[in-house]
C-alpha positions in Angstrom: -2.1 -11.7 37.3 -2.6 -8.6 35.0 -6.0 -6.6 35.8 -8.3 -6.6 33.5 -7.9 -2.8 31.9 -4.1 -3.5 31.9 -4.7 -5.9 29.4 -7.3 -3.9 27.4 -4.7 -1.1 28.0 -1.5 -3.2 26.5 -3.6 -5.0 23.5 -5.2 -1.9 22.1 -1.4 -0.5 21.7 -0.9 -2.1 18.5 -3.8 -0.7 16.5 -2.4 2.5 15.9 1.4 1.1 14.8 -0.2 -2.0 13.1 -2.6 0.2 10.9 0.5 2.2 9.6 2.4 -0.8 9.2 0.0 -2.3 7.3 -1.2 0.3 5.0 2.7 1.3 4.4 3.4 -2.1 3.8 0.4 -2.9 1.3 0.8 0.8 -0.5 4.8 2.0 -0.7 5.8 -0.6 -3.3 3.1 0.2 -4.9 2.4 4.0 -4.7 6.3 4.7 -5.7 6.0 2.5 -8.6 2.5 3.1 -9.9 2.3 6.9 -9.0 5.9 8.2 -8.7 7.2 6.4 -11.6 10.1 5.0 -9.1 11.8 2.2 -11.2 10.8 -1.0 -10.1 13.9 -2.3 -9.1 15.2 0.6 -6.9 12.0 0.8 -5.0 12.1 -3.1 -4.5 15.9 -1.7 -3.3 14.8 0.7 -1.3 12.2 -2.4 0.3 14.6 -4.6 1.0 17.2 -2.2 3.0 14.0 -1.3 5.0 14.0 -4.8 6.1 17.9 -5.1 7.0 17.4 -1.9 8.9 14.6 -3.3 11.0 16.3 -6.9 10.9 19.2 -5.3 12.9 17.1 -2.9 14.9 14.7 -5.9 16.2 18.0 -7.6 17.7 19.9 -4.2 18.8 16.8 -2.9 20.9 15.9 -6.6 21.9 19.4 -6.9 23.8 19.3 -3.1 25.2 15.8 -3.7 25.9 17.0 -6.4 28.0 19.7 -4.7 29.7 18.9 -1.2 30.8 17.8 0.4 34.0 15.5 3.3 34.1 12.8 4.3 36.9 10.1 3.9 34.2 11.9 -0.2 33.9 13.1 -2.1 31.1 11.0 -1.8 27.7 9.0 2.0 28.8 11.6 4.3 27.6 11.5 2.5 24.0 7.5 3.0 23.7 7.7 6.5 24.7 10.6 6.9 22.0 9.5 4.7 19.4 5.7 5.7 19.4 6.0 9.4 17.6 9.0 8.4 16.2 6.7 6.0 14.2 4.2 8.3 13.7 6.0 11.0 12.6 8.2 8.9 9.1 5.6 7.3 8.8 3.3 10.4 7.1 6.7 11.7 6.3 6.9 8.3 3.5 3.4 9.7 2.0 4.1 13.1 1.1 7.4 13.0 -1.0 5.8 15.7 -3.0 5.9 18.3 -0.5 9.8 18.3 -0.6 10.2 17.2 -4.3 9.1 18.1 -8.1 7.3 14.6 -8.0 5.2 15.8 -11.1 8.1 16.7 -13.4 9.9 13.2 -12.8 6.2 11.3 -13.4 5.8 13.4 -16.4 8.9 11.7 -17.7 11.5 10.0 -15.9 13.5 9.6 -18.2 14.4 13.3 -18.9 14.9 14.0 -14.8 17.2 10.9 -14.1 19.2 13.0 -10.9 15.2 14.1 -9.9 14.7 10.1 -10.0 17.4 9.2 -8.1 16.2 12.6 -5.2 12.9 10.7 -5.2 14.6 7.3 -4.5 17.3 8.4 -1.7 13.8 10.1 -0.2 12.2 6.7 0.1 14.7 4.8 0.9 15.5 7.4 3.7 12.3 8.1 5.4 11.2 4.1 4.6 14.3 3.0 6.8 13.5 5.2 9.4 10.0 4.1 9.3 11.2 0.6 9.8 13.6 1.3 12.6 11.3 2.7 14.6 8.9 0.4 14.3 11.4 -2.1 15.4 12.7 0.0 18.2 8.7 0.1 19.1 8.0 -3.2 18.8 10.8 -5.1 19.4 10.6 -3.8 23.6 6.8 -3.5 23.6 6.2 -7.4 22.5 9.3 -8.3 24.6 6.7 -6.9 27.9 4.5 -9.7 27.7 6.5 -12.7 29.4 7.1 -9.8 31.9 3.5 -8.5 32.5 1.5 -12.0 32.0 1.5 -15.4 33.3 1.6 -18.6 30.5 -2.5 -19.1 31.0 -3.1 -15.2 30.3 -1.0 -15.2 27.0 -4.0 -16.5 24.7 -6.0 -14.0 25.6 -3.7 -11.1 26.0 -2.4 -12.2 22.4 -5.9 -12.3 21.4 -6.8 -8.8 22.7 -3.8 -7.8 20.8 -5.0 -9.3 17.5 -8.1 -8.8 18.0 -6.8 -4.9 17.6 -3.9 -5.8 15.4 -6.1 -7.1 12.7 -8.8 -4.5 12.7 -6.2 -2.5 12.3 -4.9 -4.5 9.7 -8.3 -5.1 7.6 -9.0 -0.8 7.8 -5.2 -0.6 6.6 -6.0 -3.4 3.6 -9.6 -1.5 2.8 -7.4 1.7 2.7 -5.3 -0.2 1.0 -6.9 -1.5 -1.9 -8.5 2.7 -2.6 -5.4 3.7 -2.7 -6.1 5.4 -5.8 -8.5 7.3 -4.4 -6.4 8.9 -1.4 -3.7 10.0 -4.4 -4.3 12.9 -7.2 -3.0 11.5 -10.4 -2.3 14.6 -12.0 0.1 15.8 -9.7 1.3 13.0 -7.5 0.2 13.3 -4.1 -2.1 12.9 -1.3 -5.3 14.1 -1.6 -7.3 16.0 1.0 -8.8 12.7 2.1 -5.8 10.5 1.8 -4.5 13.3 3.8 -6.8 13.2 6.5 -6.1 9.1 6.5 -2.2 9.0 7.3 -2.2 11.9 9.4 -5.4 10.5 12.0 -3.5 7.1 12.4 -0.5 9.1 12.8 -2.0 10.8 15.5 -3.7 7.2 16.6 -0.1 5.3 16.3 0.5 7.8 19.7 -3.0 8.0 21.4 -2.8 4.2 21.9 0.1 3.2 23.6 -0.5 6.2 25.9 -2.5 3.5 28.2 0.3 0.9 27.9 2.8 4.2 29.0 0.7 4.8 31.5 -0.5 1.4 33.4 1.7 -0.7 32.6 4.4 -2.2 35.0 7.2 -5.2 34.2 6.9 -7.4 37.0 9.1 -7.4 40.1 12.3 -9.3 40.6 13.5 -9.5 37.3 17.3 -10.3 37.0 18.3 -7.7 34.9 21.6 -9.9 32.5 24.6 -7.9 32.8 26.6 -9.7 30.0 27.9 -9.1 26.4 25.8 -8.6 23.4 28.1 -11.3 21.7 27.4 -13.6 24.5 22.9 -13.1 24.8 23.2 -13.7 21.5 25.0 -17.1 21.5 22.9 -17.9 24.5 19.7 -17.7 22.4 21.8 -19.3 19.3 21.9 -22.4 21.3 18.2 -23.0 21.9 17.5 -25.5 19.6 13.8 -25.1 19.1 14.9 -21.0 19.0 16.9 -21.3 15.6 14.3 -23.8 14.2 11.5 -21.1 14.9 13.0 -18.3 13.2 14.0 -20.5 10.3 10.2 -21.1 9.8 9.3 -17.7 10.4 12.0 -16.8 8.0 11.2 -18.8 4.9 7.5 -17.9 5.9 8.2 -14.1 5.9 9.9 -14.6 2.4 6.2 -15.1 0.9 4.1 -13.3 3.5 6.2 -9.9 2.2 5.6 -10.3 -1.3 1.6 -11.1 -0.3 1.6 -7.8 1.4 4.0 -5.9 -0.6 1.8 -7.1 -4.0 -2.0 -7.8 -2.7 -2.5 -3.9 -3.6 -1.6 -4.1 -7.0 -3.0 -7.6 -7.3 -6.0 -5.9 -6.6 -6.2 -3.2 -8.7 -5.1 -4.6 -11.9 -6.2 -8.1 -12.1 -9.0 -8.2 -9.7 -10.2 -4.5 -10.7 -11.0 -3.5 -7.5 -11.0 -0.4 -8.5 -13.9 1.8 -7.1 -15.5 1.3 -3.5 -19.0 -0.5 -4.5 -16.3 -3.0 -5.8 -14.7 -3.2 -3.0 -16.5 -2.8 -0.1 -18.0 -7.1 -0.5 -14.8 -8.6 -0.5 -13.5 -5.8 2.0 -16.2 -6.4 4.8 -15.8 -10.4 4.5 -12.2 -10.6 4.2 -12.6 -8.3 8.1 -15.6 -11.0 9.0 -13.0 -13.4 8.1 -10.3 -12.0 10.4 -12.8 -12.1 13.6 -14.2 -15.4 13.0 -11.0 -17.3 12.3 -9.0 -15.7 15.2 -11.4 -17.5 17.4 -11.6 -20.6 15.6 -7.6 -20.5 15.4 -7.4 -20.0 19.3 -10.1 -22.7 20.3 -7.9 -25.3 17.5 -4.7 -24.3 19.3 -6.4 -25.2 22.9 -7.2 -28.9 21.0 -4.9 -30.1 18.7 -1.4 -27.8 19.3 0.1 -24.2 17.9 2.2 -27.0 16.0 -0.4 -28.6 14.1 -2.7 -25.2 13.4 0.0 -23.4 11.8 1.7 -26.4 9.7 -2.4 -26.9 8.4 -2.0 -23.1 7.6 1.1 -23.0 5.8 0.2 -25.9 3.1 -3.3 -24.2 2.6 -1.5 -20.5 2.0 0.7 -22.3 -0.4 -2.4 -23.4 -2.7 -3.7 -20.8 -2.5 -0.6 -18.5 -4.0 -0.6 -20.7 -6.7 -4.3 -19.6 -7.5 -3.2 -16.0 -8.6 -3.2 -16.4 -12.4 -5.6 -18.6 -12.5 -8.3 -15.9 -10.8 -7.2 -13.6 -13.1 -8.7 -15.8 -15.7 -11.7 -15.7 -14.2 -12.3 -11.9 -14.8 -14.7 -11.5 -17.3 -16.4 -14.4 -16.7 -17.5 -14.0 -13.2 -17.9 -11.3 -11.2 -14.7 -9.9 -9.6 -16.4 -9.1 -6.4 -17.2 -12.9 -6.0 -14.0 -14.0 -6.8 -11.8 -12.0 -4.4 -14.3 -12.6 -1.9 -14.6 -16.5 -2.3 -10.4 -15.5 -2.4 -9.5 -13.2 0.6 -11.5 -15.1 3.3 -9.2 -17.9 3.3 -5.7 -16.0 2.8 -6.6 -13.9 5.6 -8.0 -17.2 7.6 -4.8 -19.2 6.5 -2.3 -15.6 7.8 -4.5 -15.3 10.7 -2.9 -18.2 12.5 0.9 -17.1 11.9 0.2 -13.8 13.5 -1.7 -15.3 16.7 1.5 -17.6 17.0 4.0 -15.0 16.4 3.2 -13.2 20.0 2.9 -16.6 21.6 5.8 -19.0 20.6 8.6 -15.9 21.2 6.6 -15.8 24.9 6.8 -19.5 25.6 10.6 -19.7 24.2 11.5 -16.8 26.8 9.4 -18.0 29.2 11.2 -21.6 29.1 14.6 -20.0 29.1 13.6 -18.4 32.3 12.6 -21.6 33.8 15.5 -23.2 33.5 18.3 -20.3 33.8 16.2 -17.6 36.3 17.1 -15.3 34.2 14.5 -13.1 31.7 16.0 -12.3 28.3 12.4 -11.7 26.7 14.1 -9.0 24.5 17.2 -10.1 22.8 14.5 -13.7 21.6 11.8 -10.9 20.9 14.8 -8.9 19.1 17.0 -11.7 17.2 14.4 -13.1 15.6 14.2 -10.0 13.6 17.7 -10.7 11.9 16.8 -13.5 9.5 13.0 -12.4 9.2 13.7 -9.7 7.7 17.1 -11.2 5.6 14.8 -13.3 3.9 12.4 -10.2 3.9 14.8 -7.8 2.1 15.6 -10.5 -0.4 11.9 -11.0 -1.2 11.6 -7.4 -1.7 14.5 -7.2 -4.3 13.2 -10.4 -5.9 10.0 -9.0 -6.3 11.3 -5.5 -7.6 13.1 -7.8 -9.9 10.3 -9.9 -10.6 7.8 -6.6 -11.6 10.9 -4.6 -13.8 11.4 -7.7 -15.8 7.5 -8.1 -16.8 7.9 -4.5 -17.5 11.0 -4.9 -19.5 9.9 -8.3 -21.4 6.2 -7.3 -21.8 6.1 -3.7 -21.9 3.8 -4.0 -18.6 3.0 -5.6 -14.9 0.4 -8.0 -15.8 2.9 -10.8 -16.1 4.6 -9.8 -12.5 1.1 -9.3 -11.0 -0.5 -12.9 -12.3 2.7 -15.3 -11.7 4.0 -13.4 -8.1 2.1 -16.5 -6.3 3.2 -19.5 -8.0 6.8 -18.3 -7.6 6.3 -17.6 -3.6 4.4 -20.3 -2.8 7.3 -22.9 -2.5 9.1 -20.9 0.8 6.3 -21.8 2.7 6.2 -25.5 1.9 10.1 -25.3 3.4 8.4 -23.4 6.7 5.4 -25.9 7.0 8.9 -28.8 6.7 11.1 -26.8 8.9 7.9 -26.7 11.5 6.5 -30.3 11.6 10.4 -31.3 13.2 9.8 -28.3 15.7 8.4 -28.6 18.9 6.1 -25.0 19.7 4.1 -26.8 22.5 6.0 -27.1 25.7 4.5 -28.1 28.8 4.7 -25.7 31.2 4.1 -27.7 34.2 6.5 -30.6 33.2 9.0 -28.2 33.2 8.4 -26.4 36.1 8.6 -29.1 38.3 12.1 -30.8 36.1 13.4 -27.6 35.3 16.1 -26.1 37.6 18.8 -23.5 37.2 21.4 -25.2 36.1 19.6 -27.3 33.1 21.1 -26.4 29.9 18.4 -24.5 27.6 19.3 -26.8 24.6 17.9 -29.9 26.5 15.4 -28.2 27.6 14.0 -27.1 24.2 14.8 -30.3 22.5 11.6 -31.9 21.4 12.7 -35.4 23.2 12.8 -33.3 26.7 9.4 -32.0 26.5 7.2 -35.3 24.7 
């Protein structure tokens, strides 16, 4: 059993990392495009190598992670890496100007093509690195939990940790959305307040896992695997209920990228969100949202299954992608504050859900594997996972950098790409919510415990006739 501050101590880690995350992810795409003058289709480039670097990273560190043997255990060494590592590209992906003649290119790309292509090979450089090290981060610090918890401390452990992940998250979507505001126009760049923003949660990103480096042990025991990358990987290939789990989180990921990489620009152009007294309604209820429904999402797990909450989810985030042209109708005719409120509080309700589920289910799958083989290989199912979510990632980000250059190219602007982006992601999570209702994500612990044994193939195990 995990004290009390140990968990406190392990779930406010994420706030720091999770803020950056989320306010990179909501703001590059759109800050290189809108401010920079980056071409559309490069930046969504740049995007979707990001991805296949963290992609391969997730599974790399997730088998290392798995395998190594330090004084400090297992996963330590990665946090104590990973954390300034983090900190450090991510303010470095803010402050291109400080290295580069951004105002000349914005002035006019088209006379400073080579300048263009500096700027691009800077983004796509200190984006990657951004990425990888927040894989390298993650990948070990999320692989702790089967290590440090037992089954019926996970909800709230993964509670504590989105309960911190999400504040973090709603700060880095107010920041977010005044994007604007943290940039000088004139001569692309921070401002003294944006500034002040990245660098703090750099800072933060640090502070806050300093606990987790501190107090935090792996458990005793542990049967550290001593085989082949090749063959941990074909191991976790052959849980059934694995592969059909990252298949949903896949085809889910496809549209929750493009809702992160475009709600920004959604924002500012269609919604015209463009000043705080605009924003700050929609802001504070979309965060009211974010507390409220994490606890109605973990009391309707405890009832009717992870299964059935997140398959609800998925169909309800579908509609409501399809909504974004038709709100951007509405502009004009009723006030834009209503209308992104009445909007955000279900999309972050409806995303709340996949993020409670994605600390849980990689738990439970590990946790299975270990019940039936003795063996922990939290890591390399932490790490794997990462490959196709962020494949399906990287080609949502090129699609979408597609998607915005050919508004610009057929309309001579980015209203088209910013009204029609929902309608034509919606459909990928309508496959997930499919993939999902033939996937069992509710195993019963107890059952299995007393069936499982050490020789019991993890296939059987995890197939959905085993378990019902």
């Amino acid at each position: 059993m995990l004290p009390f501050y140990k968990k406190v101590a392990y779930g406010m880690g994420r706030f720091g990392s999770s803020f950056l995350l989320s306010l990179t992810g909501l703001t590059a795409f759109w800050i290189y495009g809108t401010v920079f003058e980056l071409n559309w289709f490069l930046n969504g480039i740049a995007l979707g190598v990001s991805y296949v670097v963290i992609g391969l990273t997730h599974w790399l560190t997730g088998y290392y992670s798995d395998s190594v043997e330090t004084r400090w255990g297992r996963r330590k060494p990665f946090v104590v890496i990973g954390a300034p590592g983090l900190a450090l590209t991510g303010f470095m992906v803010f402050i291109p100007n400080w290295f580069l003649d951004t105002a000349t290119y914005a002035a006019n790309p088209e006379a400073n093509v080579a300048l263009g292509w500096t700027i691009f090979a800077y983004y796509l450089f200190f984006i990657c690195a951004f990425k990888f090290f927040y894989a390298f981060l993650l990948t070990a610090f999320q692989a702790w939990m089967p290590e440090i918890t037992d089954e019926d401390e996970r909800a709230l452990v993964s509670s504590m940790q989105n309960t911190s992940n999400w504040i973090a998250n709603g700060l880095g979507v107010v920041i977010g959305f005044i994007t604007p505001v943290l940039f000088i126009a004139a001569e692309p760049g921070l401002s003294s307040l944006g500034l002040t923003v990245v660098l703090a949660f750099a800072i933060i990103t640090v502070l806050f896992y300093l606990p987790s480096i501190i107090w935090v042990r792996e458990k005793e025991g542990i049967v550290i695997p001593k085989r082949s990358m090749v063959e941990e990987t074909k191991t976790v290939l052959r849980n059934d209920i694995y592969v059909k789990w990252f298949m949903v989180v896949g085809f889910l990921s496809f549209s929750f990228s493009a809702i992160t990489t475009q709600i920004v620009g959604y924002a500012q152009e269609i919604l015209l969100l463009t000043s705080l007294d605009l924003l700050l309604p929609p802001a504070m209820a979309l965060l009211a949202s974010i507390m409220i429904f994490l606890y109605i999402w973990i009391k309707l797990v405890a009832r009717i299954g992870k299964g059935k909450s997140m398959y609800i989810s998925l169909f309800v985030l579908a509609v409501l992608l399809c909504l974004t042209p038709f709100l951007g109708a509405l502009i004009g005719t009723v006030s834009n504050v209503l209308v992104a409120t009445l909007y955000f509080v279900p999309l972050a309700a409806t995303m709340a859900v996949y993020y409670l589920m994605s600390y849980i289910v990689p738990a439970d799958i590990a946790h299975v594997d270990e019940l039936v083989t003795g063996q922990s290989r939290a890591g390399i199912y932490e790490g794997f996972k990462g490959v196709p979510l962020n494949m399906f990632q990287a080609v949502s980000a090129v699609l979408l950098g597609w998607f915005m250059d050919y508004s610009e190219i057929t309309t001579g602007g980015t209203e088209f790409g910013y009204l029609w982006w929902g309608p034509f992601f919606a459909p990928f999570l309508v496959v997930a919510a499919l993939i999902l209702k033939r996937t069992n994500i509710d195993p019963d612990f107890e059952e299995l415990k007393h069936s499982s044994g050490p020789d019991s193939p993890v296939i059987e195990i995890a197939d959905d006739s085993e378990i019902q």
